[in-house]
C-alpha positions, -999 to +999 in steps of 0.1 A: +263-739+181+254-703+175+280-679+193+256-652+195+239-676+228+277-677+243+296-642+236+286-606+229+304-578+215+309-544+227+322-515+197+331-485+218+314-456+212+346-440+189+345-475+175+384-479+177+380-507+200+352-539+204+353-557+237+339-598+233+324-606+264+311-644+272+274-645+282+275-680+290+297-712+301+308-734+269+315-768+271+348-782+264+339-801+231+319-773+219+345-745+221+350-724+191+382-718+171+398-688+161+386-686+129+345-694+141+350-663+165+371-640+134+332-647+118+313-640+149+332-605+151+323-599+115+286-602+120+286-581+148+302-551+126+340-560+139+363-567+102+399-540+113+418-541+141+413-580+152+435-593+177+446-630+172+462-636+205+426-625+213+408-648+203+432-675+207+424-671+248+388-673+236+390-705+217+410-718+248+391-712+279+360-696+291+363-656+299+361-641+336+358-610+325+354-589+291+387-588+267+398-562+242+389-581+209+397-554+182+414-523+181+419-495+152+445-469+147+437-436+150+440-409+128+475-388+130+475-356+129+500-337+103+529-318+117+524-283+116+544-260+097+573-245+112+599-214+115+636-228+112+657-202+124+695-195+123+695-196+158+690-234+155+719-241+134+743-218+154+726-230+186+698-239+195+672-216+217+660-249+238+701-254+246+720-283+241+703-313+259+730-334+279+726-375+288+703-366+313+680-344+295+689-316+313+698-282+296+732-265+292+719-227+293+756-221+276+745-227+246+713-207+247+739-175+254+756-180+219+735-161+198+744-153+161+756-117+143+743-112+108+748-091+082+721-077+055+712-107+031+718-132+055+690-159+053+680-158+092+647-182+091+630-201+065+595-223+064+591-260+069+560-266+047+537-286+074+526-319+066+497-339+057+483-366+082+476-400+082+444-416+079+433-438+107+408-472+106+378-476+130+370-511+139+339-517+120+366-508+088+358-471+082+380-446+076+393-421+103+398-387+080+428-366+095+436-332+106+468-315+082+492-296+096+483-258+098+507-237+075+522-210+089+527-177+070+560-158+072+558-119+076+590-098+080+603-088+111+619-057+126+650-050+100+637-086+081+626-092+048+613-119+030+627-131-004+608-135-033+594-170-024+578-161+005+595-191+018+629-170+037+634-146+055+664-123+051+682-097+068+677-060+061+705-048+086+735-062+106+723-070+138+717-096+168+690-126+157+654-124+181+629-147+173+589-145+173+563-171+163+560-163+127+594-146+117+629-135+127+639-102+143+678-082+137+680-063+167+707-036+179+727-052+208+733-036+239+761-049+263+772-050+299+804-058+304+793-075+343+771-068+368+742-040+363+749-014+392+742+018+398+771+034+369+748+013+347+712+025+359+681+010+348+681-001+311+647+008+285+663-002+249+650-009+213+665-039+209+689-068+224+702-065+258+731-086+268+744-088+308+779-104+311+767-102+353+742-110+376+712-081+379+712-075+413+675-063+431+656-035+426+672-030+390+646-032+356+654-040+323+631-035+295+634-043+261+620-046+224+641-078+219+653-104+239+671-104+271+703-122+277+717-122+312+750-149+321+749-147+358+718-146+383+688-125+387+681-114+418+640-093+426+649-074+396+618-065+372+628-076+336+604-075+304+612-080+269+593-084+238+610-110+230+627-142+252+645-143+282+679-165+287+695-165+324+719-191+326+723-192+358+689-184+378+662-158+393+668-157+431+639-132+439+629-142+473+595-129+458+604-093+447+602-084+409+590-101+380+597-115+349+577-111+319+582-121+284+561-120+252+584-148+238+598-178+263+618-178+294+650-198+295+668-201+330+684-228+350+664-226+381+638-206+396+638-198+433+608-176+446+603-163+413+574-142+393+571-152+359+549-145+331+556-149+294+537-155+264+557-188+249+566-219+270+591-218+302+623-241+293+639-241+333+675-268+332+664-277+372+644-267+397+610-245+396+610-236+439+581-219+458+573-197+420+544-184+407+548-191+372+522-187+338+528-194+306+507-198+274+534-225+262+547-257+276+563-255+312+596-285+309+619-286+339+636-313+359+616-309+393+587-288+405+583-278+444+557-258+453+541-227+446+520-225+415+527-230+379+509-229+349+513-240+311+485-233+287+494-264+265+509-289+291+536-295+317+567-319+310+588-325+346+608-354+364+596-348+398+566-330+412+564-320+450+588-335+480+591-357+505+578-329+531+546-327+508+550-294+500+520-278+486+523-279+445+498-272+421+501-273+388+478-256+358+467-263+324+449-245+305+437-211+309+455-192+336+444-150+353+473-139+338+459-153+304+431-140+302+447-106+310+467-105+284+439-117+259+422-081+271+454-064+266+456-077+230+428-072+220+429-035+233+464-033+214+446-048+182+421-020+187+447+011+194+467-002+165+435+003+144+429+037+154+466+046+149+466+033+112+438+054+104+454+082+114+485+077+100+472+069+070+451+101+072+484+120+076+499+105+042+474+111+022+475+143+028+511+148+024+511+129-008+484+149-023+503+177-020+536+163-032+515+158-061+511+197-066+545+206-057+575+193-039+576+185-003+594+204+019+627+192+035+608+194+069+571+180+052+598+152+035+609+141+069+573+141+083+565+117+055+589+091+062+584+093+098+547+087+092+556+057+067+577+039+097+552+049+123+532+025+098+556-002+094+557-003+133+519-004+136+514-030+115+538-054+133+525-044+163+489-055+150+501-088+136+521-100+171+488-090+189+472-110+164+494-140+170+492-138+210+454-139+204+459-168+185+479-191+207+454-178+234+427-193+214+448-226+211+455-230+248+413-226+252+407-255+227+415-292+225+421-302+263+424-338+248+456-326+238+473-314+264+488-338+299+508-331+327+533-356+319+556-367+353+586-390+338+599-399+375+580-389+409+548-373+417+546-367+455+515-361+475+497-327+484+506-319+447+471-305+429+468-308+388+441-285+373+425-288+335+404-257+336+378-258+357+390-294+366+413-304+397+427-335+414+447-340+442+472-365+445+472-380+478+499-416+473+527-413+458+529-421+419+556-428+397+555-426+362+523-408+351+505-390+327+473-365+336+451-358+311+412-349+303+389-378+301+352-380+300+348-345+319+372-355+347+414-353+351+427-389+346+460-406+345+476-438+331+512-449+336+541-442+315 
């Protein structure tokens, strides 16, 4: 009996999976065992991945339909290296997580005082991947982890490793992609009102109150607020924490270079350049980020994560409109222009500057400065300090903007509980509406078009 006349195999195209389909009916007394179809696999190119139970329902009974015969492992990408920061041993920037996964914003408030030679961050080399095995037995070559290179911060240094990064001054803790900030704290003792005025500072800004409308707060660092935000305009350089909300009833705006922390969001404007980390509900909010979006329910209005969305319940039982982004978002693409115009400035500058201290050093080589030519030299030397880090977190925006472009196949709207109709997803240029109600699901890229499997 040759088994090539009964079955066929089918190797998908990535080859980490062969399908044996039956061509024809077998009799009874002729039908193959396990080990006759483990050979028929092999001559059609199928030796990895085989599955006994398989070809045991082969050997059995004659197929309706075509069965998954073999499948490989794929190849696992190595974890990337990170930034461990004090702020995670203290208390960690995400918050503590309770049963329900929800986020206790408390803990995001606590953020730790250090003094000069205090290690505030150090690097957790990234990690090499693991190989993976196509079905016809070759091997799947992995992706490492990409390393990450520490710079110092505002008032940061590194050690002599490279490896740490240590405080220069006392100071609050802020932290950026690739190293630690020490900021100057300012602190309101309650609510911002009108003794308090608006607030522009180089550094920290900590609210004890709520930041009632109309107010703006704009900072170099992060921005800590304890009680609500009400239309108020706040931007930081840094992230945001509000542990208890942003009622804006769509006045003001929030805009962050780092990530937003907040336990809800009710008619909010949002934009920040790291993920959104919200402990319940995103209502009726326009909200963009380059990150990850991860909240506990989503309800209208639009919102937007540049490397996925992680949420318990989408939409409502009204079927409120909800659409939801991944990917590239206008406020994105904005900011790449606004980077790269940043990059550019900050080129011009340097040459300037460094125009300046050349000249000023060539003559300190003649005689000595001034007391006034002295000061102008120092002041040109920070100017280029500041510069420089200005060029390198323009530099790392563009970078996670380039990330959030690339590699749609890894990146899902994942729903852990309810996904309600009238609620849109969009990959890109992609979009698919959800008209039944779904429990459970993942969306994802597939083949050119937004698919979903269950959890």
């Amino acid at each position: 009996m040759d088994l090539h006349d009964y079955y066929d195999v089918h190797i998908r195209e990535d080859r980490l999976a062969a399908e044996l389909r039956q061509l024809a009916k077998v009799d009874d007394d002729q039908r193959p065992q396990v080990e006759e179809l483990r050979a028929f696999l092999s001559s059609c190119g199928v030796t990895e991945g085989i599955r006994t139970e398989a070809l045991e329902q082969a050997a059995a009974q004659d197929l309706s339909e075509p069965i998954t015969a073999a499948e490989g492992t794929p190849a696992e990408k190595g974890k990337d290296a990170e930034l461990w920061t004090i702020l995670q041993e203290s208390a960690p920037v995400e918050g503590r997580k309770e049963q329900n996964d929800t986020i206790d914003l408390r803990e995001v408030i606590r953020i730790p005082t250090v003094e000069p030679g205090d290690i505030v961050g150090r690097k957790i080399p990234a990690e090499a991947g693991k190989p993976g095995i196509r079905v016809d037995g070759s091997t799947i070559e992995p992706k490492d982890g990409k390393d990450l290179t520490l710079r110092p911060g505002k008032n940061t240094v590194l050690d002599e490793s490279g490896m740490a990064i240590k405080a220069d001054k006392p100071g609050q803790v802020s932290q950026d992609a690739k190293t630690v900030h020490v900021y100057n704290v300012f602190e309101v003792q309650g609510d911002l009102d009108l003794k308090t005025g608006n607030i522009e500072f180089n550094g920290n800004v900590v609210i004890r109150g709520m930041v009632p409308e109309g107010f703006k707060v704009k900072t170099r660092g992060d921005i800590r607020v304890e009680g609500t935000v009400e239309g108020a305009f706040l931007e930081a350089e840094g992230s945001i924490y509000i542990r208890q909300g942003i009622v804006a009833q769509g006045q003001g705006s929030v805009t962050a270079q780092g990530d937003l922390h907040a336990g809800f969001l009710n008619q909010a404007v949002v934009t920040v350049g790291g993920s959104v980390h919200v402990e319940k509900t995103i209502l009726h909010s326009q909200v963009s980020c380059s990150g990850m979006v991860e909240c506990r329910s989503i309800v209208g209005g639009h919102v937007s994560g540049g490397m996925g969305i992680t949420v318990q319940e989408v939409g409502n039982k009204m079927h409120s409109p909800t659409s939801l982004y991944v990917g590239v978002s206008r406020q994105t693409k904005e900011a790449e222009k606004a980077y790269e115009s940043q990059m550019e400035e900050s080129g011009d500058t340097e040459k300037k500057l460094l125009v300046l201290k050349q000249a000023l050093e060539k003559k300190r080589q003649v005689k000595p400065l001034s007391e006034k030519e002295q000061q102008s030299l120092d002041k040109v030397e920070t100017s280029l300090k500041e510069v420089e880090l200005m060029r390198q977190k323009a530099a790392e925006h563009l970078e996670k903007i380039t990330e959030v472009k690339q590699n749609f196949d890894e990146k899902f709207v994942t729903i852990h509980k309810t996904c309600f109709p009238n609620t849109d997803i969009h990959f890109g240029k992609y979009r698919r509406k959800v008209t039944m109600q779904t429990e459970r699901v993942k969306f994802f890229i597939e083949n050119g078009e937004i698919s979903f499997s269950q959890l």
